[in-house]
N, C-alpha and C positions, 0 to 999 in steps of 0.2 A: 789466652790460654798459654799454659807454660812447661811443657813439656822440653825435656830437655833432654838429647840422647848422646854424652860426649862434648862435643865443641856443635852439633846441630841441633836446629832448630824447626818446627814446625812453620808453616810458612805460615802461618797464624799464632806464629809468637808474639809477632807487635801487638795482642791481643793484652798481654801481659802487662804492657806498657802502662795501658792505659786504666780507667775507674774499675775495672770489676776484678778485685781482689776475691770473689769469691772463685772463679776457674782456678785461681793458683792452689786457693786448700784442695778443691776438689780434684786437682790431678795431680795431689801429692800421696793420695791413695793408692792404693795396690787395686783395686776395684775399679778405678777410673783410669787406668793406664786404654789409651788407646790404640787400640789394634794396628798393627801393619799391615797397611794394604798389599792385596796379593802379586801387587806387580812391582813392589818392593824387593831388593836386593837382600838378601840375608848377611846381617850383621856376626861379623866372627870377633873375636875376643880381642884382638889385636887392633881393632876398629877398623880392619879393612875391609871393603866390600869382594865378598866371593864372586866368584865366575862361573859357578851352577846356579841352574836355576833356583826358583824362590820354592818354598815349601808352600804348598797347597794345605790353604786353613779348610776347617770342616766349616759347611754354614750354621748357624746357629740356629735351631726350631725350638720355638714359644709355642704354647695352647693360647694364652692369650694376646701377643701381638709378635709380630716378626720383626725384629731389628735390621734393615736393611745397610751394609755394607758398601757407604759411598767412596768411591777412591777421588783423590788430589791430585789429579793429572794435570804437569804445569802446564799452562797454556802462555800467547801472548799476553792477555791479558791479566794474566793470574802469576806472574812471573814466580819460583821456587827463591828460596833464602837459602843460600849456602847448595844452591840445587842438588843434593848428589842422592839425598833423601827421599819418597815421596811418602806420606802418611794419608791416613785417612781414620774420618770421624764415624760415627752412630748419628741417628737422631738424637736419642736419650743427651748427648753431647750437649748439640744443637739446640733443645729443650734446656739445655743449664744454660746456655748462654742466652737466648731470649729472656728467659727469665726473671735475670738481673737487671734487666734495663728497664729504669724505672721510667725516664724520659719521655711522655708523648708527642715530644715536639721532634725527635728525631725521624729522619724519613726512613729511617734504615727499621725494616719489620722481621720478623720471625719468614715471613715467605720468603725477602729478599735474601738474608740467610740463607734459609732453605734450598732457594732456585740458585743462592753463587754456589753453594756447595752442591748442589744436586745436577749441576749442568757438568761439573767435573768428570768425565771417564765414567760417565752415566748412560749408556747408548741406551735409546728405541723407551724411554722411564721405567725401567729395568734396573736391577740389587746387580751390581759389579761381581763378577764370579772370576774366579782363578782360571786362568788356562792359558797355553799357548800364547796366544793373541796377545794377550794384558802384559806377559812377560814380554815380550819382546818390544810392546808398545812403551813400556818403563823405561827400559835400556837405550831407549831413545831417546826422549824425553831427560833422563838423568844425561846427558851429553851435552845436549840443548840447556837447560836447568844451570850446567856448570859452567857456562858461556856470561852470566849473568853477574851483572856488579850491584853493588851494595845498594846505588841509585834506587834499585827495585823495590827495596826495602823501605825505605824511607817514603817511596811513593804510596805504596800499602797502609804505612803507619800514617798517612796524611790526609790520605780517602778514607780511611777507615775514623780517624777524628772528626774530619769535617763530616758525616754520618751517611759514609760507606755509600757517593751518588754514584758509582760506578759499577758497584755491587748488586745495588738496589736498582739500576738499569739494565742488568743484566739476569736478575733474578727476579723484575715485577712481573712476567707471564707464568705460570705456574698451573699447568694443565690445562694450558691452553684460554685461562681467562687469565685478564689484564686488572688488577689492581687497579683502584682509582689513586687519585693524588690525595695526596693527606691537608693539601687546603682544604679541599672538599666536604670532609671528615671534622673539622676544627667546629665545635657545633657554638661554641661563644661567638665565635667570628660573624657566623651564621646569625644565630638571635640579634647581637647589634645590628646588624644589616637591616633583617627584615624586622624592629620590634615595631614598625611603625603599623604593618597590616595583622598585628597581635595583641590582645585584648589582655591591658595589666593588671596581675591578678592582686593587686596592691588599691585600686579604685574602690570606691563604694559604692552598689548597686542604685545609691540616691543619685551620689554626683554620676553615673552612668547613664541613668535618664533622664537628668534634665541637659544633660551633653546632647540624648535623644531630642530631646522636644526643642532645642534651639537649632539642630543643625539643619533644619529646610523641612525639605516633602517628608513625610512618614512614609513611603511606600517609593524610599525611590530605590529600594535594593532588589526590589521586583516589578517597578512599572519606570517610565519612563515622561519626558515633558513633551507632551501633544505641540504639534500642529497645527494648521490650515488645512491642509490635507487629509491629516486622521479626520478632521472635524468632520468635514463634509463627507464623508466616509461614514460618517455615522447616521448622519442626516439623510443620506443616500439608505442607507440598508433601513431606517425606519420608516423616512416617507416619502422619497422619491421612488424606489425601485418598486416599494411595495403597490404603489398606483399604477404605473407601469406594466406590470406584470399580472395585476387583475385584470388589465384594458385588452391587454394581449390577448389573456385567456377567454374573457366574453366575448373580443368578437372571432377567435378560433372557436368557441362553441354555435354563432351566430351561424358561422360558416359550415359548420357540420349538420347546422340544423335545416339549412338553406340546400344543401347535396339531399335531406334524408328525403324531404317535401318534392324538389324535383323527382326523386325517386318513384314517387306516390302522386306525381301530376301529371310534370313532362313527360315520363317514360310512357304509363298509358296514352297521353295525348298522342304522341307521335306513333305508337302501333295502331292507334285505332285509324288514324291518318292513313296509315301503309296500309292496312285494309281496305278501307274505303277506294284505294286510289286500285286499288287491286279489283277491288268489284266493279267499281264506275271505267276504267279501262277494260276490264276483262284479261289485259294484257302482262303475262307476268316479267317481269324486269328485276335482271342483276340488281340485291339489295346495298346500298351502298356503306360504307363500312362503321358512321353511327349508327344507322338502321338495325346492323347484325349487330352491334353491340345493346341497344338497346332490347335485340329478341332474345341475345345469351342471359341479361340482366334479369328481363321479365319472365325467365322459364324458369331460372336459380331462385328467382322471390317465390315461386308459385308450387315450385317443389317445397323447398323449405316450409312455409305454411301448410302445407299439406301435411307434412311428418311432424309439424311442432300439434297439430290438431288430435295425433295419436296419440302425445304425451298425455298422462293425466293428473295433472297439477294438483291435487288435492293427498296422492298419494305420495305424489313428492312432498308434498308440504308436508303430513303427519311424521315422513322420513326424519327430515330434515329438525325440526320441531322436540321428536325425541330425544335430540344428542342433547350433549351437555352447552355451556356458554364457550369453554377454552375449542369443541370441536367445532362450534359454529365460524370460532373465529377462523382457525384451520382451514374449513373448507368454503370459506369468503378468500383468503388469500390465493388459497390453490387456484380456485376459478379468476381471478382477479388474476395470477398470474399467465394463465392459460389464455387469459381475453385479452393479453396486449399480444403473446406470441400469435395466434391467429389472427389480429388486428395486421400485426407488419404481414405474416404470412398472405391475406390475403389479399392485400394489396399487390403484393408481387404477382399473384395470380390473377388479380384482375387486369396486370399491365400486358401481361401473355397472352390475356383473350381477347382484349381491344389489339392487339399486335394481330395477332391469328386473324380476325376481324377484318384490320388494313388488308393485310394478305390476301383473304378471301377476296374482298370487292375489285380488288386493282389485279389480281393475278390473270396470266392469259389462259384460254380453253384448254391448253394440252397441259397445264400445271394443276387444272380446277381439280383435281381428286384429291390430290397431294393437300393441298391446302383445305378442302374440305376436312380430312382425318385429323390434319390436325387442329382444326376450329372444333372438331367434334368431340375431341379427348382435351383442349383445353377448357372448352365447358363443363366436362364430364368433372373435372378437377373443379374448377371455380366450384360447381355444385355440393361437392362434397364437403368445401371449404367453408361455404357459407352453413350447409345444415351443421355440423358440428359447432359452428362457432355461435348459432341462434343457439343449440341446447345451450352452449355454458353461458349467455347469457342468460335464457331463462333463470338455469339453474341459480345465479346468483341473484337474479331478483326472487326469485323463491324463500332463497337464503335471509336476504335482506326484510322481505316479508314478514316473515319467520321471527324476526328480532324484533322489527316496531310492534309486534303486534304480543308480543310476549311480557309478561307483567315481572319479571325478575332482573329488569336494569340488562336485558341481554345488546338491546341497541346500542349501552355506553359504553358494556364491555367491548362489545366488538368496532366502536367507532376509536377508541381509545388505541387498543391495540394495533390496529390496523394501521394507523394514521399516522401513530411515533413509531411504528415499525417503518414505515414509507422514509418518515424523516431520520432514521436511524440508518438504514439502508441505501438513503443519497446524498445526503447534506457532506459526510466526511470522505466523497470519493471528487478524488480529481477529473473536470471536466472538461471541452474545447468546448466556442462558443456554438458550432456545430449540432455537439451533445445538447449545450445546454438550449437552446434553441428544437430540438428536438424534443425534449422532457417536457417544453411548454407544449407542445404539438399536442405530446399524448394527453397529457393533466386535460387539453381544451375535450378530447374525445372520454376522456373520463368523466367529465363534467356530464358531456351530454349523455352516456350509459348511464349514470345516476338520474336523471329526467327522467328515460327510460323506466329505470328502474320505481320510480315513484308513481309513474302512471300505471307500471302495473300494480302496488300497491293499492290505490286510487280504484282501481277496478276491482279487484278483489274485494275491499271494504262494501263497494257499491252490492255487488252481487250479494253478499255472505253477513256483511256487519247487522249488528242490532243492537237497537238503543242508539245512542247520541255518539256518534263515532268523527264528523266530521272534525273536530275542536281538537283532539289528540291526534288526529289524521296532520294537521296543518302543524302543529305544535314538532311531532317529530319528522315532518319532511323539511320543517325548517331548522332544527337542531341537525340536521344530514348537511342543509346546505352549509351550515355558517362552519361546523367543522371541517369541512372539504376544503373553505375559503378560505379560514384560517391557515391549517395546515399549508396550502399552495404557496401563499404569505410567508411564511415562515421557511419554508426549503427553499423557494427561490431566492429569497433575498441573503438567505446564509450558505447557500452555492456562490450565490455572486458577488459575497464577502472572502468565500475563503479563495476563490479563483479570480479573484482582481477585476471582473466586469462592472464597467460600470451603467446607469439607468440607460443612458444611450443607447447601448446593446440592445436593448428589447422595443428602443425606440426602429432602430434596423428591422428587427426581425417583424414588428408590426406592418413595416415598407414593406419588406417580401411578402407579407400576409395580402396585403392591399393589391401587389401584382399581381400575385395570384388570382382574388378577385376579378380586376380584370382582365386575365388571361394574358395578359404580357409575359413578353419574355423573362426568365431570372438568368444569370449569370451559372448556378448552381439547381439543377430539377431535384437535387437531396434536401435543399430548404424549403421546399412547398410542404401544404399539409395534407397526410394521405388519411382518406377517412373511406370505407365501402358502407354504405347504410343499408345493404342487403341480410345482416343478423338483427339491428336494431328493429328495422321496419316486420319481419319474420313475426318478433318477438309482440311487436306494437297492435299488427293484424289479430295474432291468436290471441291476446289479450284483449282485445277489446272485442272482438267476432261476438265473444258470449253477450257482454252489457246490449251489444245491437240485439242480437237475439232474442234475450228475455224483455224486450219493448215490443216485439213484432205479434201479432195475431197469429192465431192455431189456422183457424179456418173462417173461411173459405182461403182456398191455395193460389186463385187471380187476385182476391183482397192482399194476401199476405206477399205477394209478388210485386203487388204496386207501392209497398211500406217497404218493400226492401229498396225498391229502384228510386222511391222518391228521399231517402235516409242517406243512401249511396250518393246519391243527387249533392243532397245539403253537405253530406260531409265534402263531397269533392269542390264543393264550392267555395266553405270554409279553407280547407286547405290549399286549394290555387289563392285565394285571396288571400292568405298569410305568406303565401311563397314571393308574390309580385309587392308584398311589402316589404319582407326580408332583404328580397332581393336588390329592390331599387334602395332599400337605405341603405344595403353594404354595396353598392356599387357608388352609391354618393359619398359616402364616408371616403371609401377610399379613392376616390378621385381627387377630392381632398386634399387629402394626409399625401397624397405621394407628391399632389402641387406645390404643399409646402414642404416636403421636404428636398425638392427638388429647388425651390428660392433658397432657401435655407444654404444650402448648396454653390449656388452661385455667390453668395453674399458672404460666406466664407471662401470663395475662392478670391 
């Protein structure tokens, strides 16, 4: 830029010097004269500087943009030319001078510009205004400025050649953001670098894929080269776990089936024992604390059958019957979810009443009230727990009823839904082996409520069917099992895919199954299996009470008294004889299993 006022010069005269011939025409105009900063000295004719203050310019107002007024206050850094001067530029200026700079390999930009001229006698990013302050800051400054040898200049014209790094260090922040570097920016530099991972748009989409088909895997930008490890990982999730994990679950339903039987053997045997000994002594004696567990058990079963007898299943069934397929499904999950919550619930409450129980038998004379009340309010609880939780079983084999026996596909609908809702609902949630060790638990007690649930179909058909029923009877109780077993197949083994178990695992859990069995100690009482067979059994009596019934004789009332006692006879014969089978095979089984996993054990030690 070449403004020139007498023998001074702009301290941006070197500007002149150099390629941009166009600032010289432009500030040979009368239009392009650049203003004097307000802290400028007023120039007198004679070319001396006055001794009164400067004249206060007006600011300049645009409608459309304001020309802000930056003043050249010499700094160290910015040293003045001929210092006695100080000038100052416009933007609009500043915009002629970017302008012309054709060069993009210069690091010197429009912001460094910008921010050298704008750091000048710019306080707070604020337009320079006249006043007080600014004059006497000048008059300082021009002192300073005139202290200054030519060196200065020649430094200015040398930085400003070499493409202004001093300038442009001290003007790359610019409200507060920082400029990148202009390598950064060089976008050719960039392409050569990286053309290797960018596809030439100069190739022929033939030579592009047979480039494909020579270069290896076809899928190796989304799969990767297996293992030993992945291998047997797979082998695992298809046929190891999945044997495994059926083994587990039969003989956890073995084991619930083996509690339901004692329920319905042992427990009468031993109260009628406790009577007997009651009569034959005459003498009554503190019961001791299986004793009272087994009278809280048998008062809970006897109530419960008593109010599932007022139910009238028929009107439940036409209920249930009239909905649609999507509410059937509905109200198989509600109750389905209701029967694990009072499943854990009442287990908790049967551990309260066997506690209460201890309590009772072992407590002294002067504690005996105390602990009566509370054996009598945990009963009262157990009781309630149990009848609630016979209805929603009922209800769900109602339910289930309801669907084999309907002719519009409502059993597949609702096996379908149910089943990938199950698998949809656990398969993608993170487990411990704990959890998943519990899941097996309930699936085993699920199993056996579906048994349940089929004998009371079984009884119904028997009662109500006409015509050739048994054939479709066996057809959909075994389309029930194989989707149950499937399903179980299917969540366990992709739980113990995505949670890193492997078949081992459930070889464990099978060993704590077996302790249990025989009553040995575990390490952990939350890995045993908690099963109450006091809803199932409820469910199993008032279902089948009718089948006995409609065999028995009207009259004579001693005839039909000796058909009930000699029926009750054979059934309890049956079922002790199926309990002493169950029992001694899972008590050999797992004698067993735990012998060998105990060698096992040592032979890896």
């Amino acid at each position: 830029m070449a403004l020139r006022s007498g023998d001074r010069k702009l301290s941006f005269d070197v500007l002149a010097d150099s390629e941009y011939d166009y600032l010289t025409s432009a500030s040979a105009e009368p239009d392009a004269a650049i203003p004097r900063s307000h802290s400028d000295p007023a120039r007198l004719q004679n070319g001396a500087s006055a001794s009164s203050p400067p004249r206060k310019r007006k600011k300049r107002k645009s409608r459309k943009g304001k020309s802000c007024l930056i003043s050249e206050s010499p700094t160290e850094e910015t040293p003045l030319i001929n210092g006695d001067l100080n000038y100052s530029c416009t933007l609009s200026t500043v915009t002629e001078v970017a302008s012309v700079v054709p060069d993009l390999d210069c690091e010197v930009t429009l912001s460094s510009v910008y921010g050298a001229l704008r750091q000048r006698n710019v306080g707070n990013g604020g337009c320079s205004e006249a006043n007080s302050d600014d004059s006497v800051s000048s008059k300082k400054d021009d002192s300073v400025s005139s202290k200054k040898d030519d060196s200065a200049k020649e430094e200015v014209a040398e930085n400003w050649n070499t493409g202004g790094k001093e300038i442009g260090q001290q003007g790359s922040q610019m409200n507060g953001r920082k400029l990148e570097k202009d390598g950064t920016l060089d976008w050719k530099e960039w392409m050569a670098e990286d053309a290797k991972y960018i596809l030439p748009m100069d190739k022929l989409p033939v030579k592009y894929f047979l480039e494909e088909v020579h270069a290896g895997y076809s899928l190796r930008s989304t799969t990767t080269l297996g293992n030993d490890k992945e291998r047997e990982r797979v082998y695992d999730t298809i046929f190891r776990l999945p044997w495994r994990c059926e083994l587990l679950i039969n003989i956890g339903f073995f084991v619930c089936f083996d509690s339901f039987l004692s329920l319905l053997t042992i427990m009468p045997t031993r109260i009628v024992m406790v009577f007997w000994k009651l009569l034959r002594t005459r003498q009554f004696k503190r019961l001791s604390s299986p004793e009272l567990s087994d009278f809280g058990c048998f008062i809970a079963l006897i109530i419960g059958v008593t109010l599932l007898q007022q139910a009238d299943i028929s009107l439940i069934y036409h209920m249930i019957r009239g909905q649609g397929i999507i509410k059937l499904y509905v109200v198989y999950n509600v109750l389905e979810v209701f029967d694990k919550l009072c499943q854990s619930f009442g287990g908790d409450v049967m551990q309260a009443l066997f506690n209460s129980a201890d309590g009772l038998a072992n407590c002294s004379p002067e504690n005996m009230q105390f602990w009566v009340w509370r054996f009598v309010s945990d009963e009262a609880l157990a009781v309630a727990a149990s009848v609630i939780h016979s209805f929603i079983l009922l209800a769900q084999a109602i339910t289930l009823s309801t669907c084999i026996v309907a002719h519009n596909n409502a059993l597949f609908a609702m096996l379908v839904s149910n089943n990938f809702a199950e698998i949809k609902s656990n398969v993608f949630k993170r487990y411990s082996k704990d959890n998943v060790q519990s899941l097996v638990y309930f699936d085993s007690v699920e199993r056996f409520h579906i048994t349940a649930f089929i004998l009371f179909v079984l009884a119904q058909n028997i009662l109500e069917a006409e015509g050739p029923w048994f054939e479709s009877f066996l057809y959909n109780a075994l389309v029930v099992y194989i989707c149950e077993v499937m399903i179980d197949i299917i969540k366990h083994s992709f739980i113990s895919k995505f949670n890193g178990l492997k078949p081992t695992a459930f070889s464990e859990f099978l060993e704590d199954l077996c302790k249990q069995t025989l009553n040995m100690q575990t390490e952990n009482s939350n890995k045993n299996l908690t099963f109450v067979p006091l809803a199932p059994a409820c469910v199993v009596i008032r279902v089948l009470r009718p089948v006995y019934a409609a065999h028995l004789p009207y009259n004579p009332l001693p005839w039909r008294l000796f058909w009930v006692l000699v029926l009750s006879g054979m059934t309890f014969v049956m079922l002790a004889s199926l309990k002493m089978l169950i029992g001694m095979g899972l008590r050999k089984h797992a004698t067993w299993y735990v012998k060998r996993c105990q060698s096992r054990k040592l032979h890896s030690d």
